[in-house]
N, C-alpha and C positions, 0 to 999 in steps of 0.2 A: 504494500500500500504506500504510495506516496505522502511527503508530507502534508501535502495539501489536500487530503483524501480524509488523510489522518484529523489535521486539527477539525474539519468539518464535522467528521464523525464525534468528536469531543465535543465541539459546541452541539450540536441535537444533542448527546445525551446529558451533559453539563447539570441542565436542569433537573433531570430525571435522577441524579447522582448526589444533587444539593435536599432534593427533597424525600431522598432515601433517609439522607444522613440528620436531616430537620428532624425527622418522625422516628429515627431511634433514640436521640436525644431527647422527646417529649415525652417519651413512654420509660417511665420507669419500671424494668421487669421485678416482677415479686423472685423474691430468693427463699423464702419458709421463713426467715429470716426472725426473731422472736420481735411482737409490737409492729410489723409491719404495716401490718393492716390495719387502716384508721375507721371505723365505722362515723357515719353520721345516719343516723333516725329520722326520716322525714313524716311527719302527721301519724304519729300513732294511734292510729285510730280502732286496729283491731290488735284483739289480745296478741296473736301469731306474731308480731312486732319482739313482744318481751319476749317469747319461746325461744326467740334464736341467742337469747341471752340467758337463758337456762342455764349455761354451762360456759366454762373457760376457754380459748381457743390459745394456745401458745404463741399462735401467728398474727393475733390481734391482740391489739392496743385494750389496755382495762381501760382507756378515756374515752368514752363515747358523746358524740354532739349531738344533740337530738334539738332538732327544727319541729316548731307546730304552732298553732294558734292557738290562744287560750281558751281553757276549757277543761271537762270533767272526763275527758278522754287522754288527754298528757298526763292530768296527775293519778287517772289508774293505771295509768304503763308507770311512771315515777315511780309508784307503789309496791308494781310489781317486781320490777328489775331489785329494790329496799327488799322485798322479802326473802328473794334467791339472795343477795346480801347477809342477808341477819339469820339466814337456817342454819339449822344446828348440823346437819348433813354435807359436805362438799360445799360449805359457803361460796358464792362469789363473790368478787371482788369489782364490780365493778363501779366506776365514777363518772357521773351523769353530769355533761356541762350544755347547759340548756339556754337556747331562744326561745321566749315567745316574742308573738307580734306575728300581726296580718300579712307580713311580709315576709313571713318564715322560706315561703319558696326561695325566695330575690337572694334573702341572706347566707341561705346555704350556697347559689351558687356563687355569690361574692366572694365569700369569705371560703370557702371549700376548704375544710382544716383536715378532714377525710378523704379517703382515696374510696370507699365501696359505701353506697348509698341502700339503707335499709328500708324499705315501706311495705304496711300492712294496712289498710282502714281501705277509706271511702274508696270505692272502685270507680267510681263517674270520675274521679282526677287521678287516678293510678298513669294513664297514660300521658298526661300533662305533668306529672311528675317525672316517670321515665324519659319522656322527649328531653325535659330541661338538664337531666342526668348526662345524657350517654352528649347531648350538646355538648356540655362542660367538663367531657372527658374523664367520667367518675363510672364505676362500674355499678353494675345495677344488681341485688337481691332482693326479689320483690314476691311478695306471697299471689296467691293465684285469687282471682283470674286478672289477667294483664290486661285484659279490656273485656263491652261487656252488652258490645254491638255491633252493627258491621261498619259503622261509620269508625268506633275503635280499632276495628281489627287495621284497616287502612291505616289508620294513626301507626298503628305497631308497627305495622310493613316498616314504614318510612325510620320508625325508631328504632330496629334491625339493622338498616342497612347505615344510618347514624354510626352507629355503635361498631359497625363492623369498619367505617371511616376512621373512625377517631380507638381504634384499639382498646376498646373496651368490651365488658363483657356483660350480658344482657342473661340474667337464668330466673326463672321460676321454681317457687318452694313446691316439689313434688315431692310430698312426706312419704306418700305410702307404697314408693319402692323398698323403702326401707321396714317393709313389717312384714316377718319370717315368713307370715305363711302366703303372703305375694312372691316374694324371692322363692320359697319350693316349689308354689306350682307355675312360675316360671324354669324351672331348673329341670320336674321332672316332666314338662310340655317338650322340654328339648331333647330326651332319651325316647327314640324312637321305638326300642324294645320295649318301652313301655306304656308311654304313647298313641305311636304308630303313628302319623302325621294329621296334622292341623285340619277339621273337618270343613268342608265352604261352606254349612250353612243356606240358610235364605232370610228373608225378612222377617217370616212369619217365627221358622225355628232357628236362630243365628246359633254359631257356633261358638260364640263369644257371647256372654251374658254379664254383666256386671253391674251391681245395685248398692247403692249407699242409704243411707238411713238417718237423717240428722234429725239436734233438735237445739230449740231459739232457748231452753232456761234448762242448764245444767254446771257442773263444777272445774275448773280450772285451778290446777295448783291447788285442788284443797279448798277451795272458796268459789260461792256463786259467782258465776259470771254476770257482769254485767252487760247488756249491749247497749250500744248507744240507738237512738230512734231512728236514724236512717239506714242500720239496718233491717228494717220494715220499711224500707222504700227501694223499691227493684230500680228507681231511676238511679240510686246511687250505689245500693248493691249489687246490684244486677239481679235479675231472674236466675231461679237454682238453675236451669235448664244451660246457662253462660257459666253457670261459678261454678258446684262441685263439680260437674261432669267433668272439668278439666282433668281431673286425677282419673277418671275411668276412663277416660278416652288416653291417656300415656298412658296406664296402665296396658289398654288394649297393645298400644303399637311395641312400646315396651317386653311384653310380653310376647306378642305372633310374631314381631320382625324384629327382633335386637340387636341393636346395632347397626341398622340399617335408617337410610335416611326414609321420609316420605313426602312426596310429593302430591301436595293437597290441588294442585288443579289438575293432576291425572289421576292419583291414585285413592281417591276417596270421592261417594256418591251417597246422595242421602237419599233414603228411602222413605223414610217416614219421621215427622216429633209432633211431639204433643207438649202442652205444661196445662196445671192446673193449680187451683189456691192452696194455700193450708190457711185456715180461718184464726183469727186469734181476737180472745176477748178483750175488753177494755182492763180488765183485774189482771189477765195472764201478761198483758203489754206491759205495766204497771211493775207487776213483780220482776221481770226480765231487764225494765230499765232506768226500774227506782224513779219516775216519772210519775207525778202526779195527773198528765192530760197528754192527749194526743197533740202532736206536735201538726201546724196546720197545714204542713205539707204532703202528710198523712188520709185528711178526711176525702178525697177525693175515693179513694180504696175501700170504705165502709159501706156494707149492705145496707138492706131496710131495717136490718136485724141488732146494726151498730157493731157488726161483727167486721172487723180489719182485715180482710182478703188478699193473701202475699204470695205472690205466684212463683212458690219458692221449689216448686214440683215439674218433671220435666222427664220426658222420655225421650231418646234420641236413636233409629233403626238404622244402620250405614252400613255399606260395602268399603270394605278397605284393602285394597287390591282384591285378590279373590273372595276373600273372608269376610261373610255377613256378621256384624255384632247389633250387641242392643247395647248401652249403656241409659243408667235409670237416678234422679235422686229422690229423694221424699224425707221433708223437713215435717217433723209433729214436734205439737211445743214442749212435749215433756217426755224421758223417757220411763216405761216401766220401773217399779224398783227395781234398783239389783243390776238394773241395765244400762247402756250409754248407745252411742254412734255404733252401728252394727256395718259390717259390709256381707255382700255375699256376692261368688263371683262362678262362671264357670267358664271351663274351655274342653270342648269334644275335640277327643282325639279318635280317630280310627279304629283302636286298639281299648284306650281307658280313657272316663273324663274324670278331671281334677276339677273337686270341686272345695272352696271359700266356704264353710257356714259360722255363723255367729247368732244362733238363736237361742232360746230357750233351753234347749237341749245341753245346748256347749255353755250353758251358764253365761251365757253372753261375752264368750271368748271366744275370738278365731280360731276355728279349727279347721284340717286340712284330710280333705276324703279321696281315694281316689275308686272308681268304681269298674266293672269292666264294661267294653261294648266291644260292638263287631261281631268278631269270631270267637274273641278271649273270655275264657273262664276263670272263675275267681283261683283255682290251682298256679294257673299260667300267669297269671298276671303278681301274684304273691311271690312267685319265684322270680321272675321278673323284678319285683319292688326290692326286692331283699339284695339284689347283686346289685342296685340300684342306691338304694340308702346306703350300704357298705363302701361307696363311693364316696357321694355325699358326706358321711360323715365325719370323713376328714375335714372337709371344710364346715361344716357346724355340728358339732359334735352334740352326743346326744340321744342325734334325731334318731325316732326307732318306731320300727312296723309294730302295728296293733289290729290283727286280722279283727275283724266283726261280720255277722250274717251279712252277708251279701257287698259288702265293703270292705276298703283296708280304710284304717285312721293313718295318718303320721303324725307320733307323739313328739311333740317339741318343748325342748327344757324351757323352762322357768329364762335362764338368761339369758335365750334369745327373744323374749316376750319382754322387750324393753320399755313399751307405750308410747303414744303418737306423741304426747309433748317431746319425747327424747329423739323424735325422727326429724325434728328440727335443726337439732344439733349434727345429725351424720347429714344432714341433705346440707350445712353449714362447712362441713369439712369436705364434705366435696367439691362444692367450689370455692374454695381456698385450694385446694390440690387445680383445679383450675385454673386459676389468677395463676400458680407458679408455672404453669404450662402453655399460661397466655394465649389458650383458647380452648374452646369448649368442646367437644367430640363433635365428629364433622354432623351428624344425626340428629344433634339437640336442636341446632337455630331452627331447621326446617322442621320438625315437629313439633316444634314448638305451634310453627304460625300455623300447619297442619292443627293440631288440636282447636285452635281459637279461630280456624276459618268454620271448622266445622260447627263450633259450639253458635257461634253467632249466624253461621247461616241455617244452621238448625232451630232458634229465636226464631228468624223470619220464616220459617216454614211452618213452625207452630203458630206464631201470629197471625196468619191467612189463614189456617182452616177456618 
């Protein structure tokens, strides 16, 4: 190459070389490094905010900034974060240095003393908060659902691809990868001896079934939960049919396709949703948010009956790649004694389905069944499970077959039955092992928006019937 060939080719790429070298210098890489990680708290508005402070992180800073407006919803997270402080159990440590004012958004990105931005509450501004985040080049940990329409879901897109500009990192709290008996019957969905493969399903009978079970007044950390009144307002919490599905629908893709990316304008089609109310009285609204009257944003949502109608109920029917699922939620305001948030979950395999129960039966504990179909007999399929668990075991030790009429059980210890506040903390250690890897499995962005195309254009498809 001649010189003059040469310095040309320098000048074109000059720039391209300058702006390499710009954006390794603006990006500070995470090392594990101890106190690295600066958290700031923006609007705490829902408990799952304090949860990820449950516990100690070595790789975070005990200083945390917490941004919000004033009000009865900062000084119960305050509260909370003082209790994990003052237990006689694994105290934490942590130091709460605190804004209020109206202006708490502006301040955090002015002042930005943190490097990973925390938010739980009002979901109508989740996505106005993220935008302002991944903007000002702050990574994002934000509880579900990231948005909670389809006009949001657009917002996200654009706040994706922000975040993927500016090197940051965008995840959602998907707690309930982390509950044992999700992780076995993912684990033994992928032993085809025992298995046999993934069934397709239809609308009617999907091969994939998964149902959650919530309710608006029960206990956190030992104490009544409080909720604030907009959570009885779907414009700012969203419709169940947007919020929890989120975790059943990763669970689905998490589970049929691991590790694999999905693409929501090929590989997902919706067949059928629905939503419907759960009813809650003027006394049950009361006791749930220590509120003497309905807030007047509220009355619009009341019967003839004066009963508060919250369209917190939602069914969702969907093709995902070949594989028909159903995912389901259903909020009642209280649950039986004795009982809490139940899931029940299934997946047909060719061979055996693994099935999620959490009823009455299991004392209202997750339990893990797996049953035979096909051609398989309960003989076959036992011998099968046994060279199967003997595997397994190594990796969570324990676990161990419990033939029943017509069923195997999988008995699972006591220690790996850790409870969903504590699936805050390992979905918290995850992405920290992220930040040090400086980006998130290539699989997560796009299922991510996969999850939340569906959950929102599933809304609109419930709201026109």
């Amino acid at each position: 190459m001649s010189n003059e060939s040469l310095l040309s080719a320098l000048y074109v790429l000059l720039p391209v070389l300058l702006a390499s070298c710009s954006a390794d210098k603006s990006v500070r890489p995470f090392t594990g490094a101890k106190g690295e990680v600066r958290l700031m708290t923006l609007d705490p508005g829902h408990f799952h905010a304090g949860l990820v402070q449950k516990t100690m992180y070595d790789q975070v800073s005990p200083v945390v900034y917490v941004y919000a407006p004033q009000g009865a919803e900062v000084e119960d997270h305050l509260k909370r974060i003082d209790q994990y402080n003052q237990r006689a159990d694994q105290p934490t440590r942590w130091e709460e240095k605190l804004y209020i004012g109206p202006d708490y958004l502006q301040k955090m990105v002015e002042q930005k003393p943190g490097n990973v931005m925390i938010t739980a509450g009002n979901n109508a501004k989740k996505t106005q908060y993220i935008r302002a985040a991944v903007e000002a080049g702050i990574h994002v940990l934000a509880d579900k659902p990231l948005c909670i329409d389809a006009q949001g879901f657009e917002e996200l897109k654009a706040c994706f691809a922000t975040a993927q500009k500016n090197n940051v990192l965008l995840y959602d709290i998907m707690t309930e990868r982390s509950e044992i008996t999700s992780i076995l019957q993912k684990e033994l969905s992928q032993i085809p001896e025992v298995f046999g493969a993934l069934m397709t399903g239809t609308a009617e009978d999907p091969a994939i079934t998964k149902e959650s079970v919530h309710h608006f007044f029960k206990e956190v950390s030992g104490s009544p939960l409080k909720r604030p009144a907009w959570f009885y307002d779907v414009r700012q919490q969203g419709e169940g049919i947007a919020d929890v599905t989120t975790h059943l629908l990763d669970l689905v893709m998490w589970e049929a396709y691991p590790d694999q990316a999905i693409d929501y304008r090929t590989d997902i089609t919706l067949a059928a949703a629905k939503r419907w109310p759960t009813l809650i009285s003027k006394e049950q609204f009361i006791r749930s948010t220590q509120l003497p009257e309905w807030p007047d944003y509220l009355t619009p949502y009341l019967d003839e009956k004066g009963l508060l109608n919250v369209y917190a109920n939602g069914e969702i029917r969907y093709r995902l790649k070949d594989v028909y699922a159903k995912v389901s939620v259903i909020w009642n305001f209280e649950a039986p004694a004795g009982a809490g948030d139940t899931h029940y979950s299934v997946m047909k395999g060719s061979k055996a389905h693994v099935i999620i129960q959490q009823g009455a039966e299991e004392k209202f504990k997750p339990e893990l069944y797996v049953i035979p179909a096909g051609d398989q007999n309960m003989e076959g399929l036992t011998h099968e499970l046994k060279k199967a668990l003997a595997a397994l075991e190594k990796k969570y030790p324990g676990i161990a077959l419990e033939k029943q009429p017509h069923r195997c059980k999988i008995t699972i210890p006591q220690s790996h039955r850790v409870g969903h506040e504590a699936h805050f903390g390992q979905v918290t250690e995850r992405f920290l092992r992220y930040l040090i890897d400086g980006r998130l499995p290539a699989w997560e962005g796009p299922n991510m928006l996969a999850k939340y195309w569906t959950t929102t254009q599933a809304l609109e498809m419930a709201k026109s019937r």
